[in-house]
N, C-alpha and C positions, 0 to 999 in steps of 0.2 A: 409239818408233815411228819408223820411217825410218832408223834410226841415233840419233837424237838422246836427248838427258840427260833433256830436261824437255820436257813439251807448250809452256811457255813458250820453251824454246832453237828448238823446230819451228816454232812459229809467228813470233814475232822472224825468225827467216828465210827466212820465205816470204812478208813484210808485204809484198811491192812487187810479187809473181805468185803468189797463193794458189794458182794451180795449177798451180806450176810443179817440182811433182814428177814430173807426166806427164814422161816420157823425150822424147817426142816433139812438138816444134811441133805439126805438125799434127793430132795426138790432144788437145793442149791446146785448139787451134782448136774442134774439134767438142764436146768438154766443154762448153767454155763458151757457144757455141752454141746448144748442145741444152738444157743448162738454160736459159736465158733465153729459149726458144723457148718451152720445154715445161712450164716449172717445177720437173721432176724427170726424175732419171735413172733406171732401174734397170739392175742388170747390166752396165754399161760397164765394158768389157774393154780393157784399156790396159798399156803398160807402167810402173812407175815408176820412179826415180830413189832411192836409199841414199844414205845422209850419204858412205859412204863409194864412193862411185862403183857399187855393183852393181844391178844391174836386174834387176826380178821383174814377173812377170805381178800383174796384181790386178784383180778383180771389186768395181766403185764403183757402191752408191749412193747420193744425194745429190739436196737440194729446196731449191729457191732461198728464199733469205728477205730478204725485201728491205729495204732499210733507210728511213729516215721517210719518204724524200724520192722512196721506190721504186725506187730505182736500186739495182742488185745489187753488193754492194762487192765 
């Protein structure tokens, strides 16, 4: 997925901005936003980011799950 070898190589490199495949700050912004607002997304429309630099449209959805302490990692 994204370029990458293994689900574990994708994640290992995303540990520090889980969404930081979004291409764009400010569609990162509203992601993360909007779920924590909302709980879930549907249909968000974005661009992302390839291991190897290319950018594709992609249709995300995604539902927060919070962790013990309720804070969304």
């Amino acid at each position: 997925m994204l370029g990458f070898e293994t689900v574990n190589s994708l994640l290992a490199h995303f540990a520090q901005r889980p969404f930081a495949f979004i291409a764009h700050p400010e569609q990162e912004q509203e992601f993360m936003l909007t779920l924590e607002q909302q709980g879930a997304l549907t249909d968000f429309e974005c661009l992302i980011q390839h291991q190897e630099e290319a950018v594709v449209w992609a249709s995300i959805n995604a539902r927060r799950v919070p962790g013990p302490d309720g804070s969304t990692a």
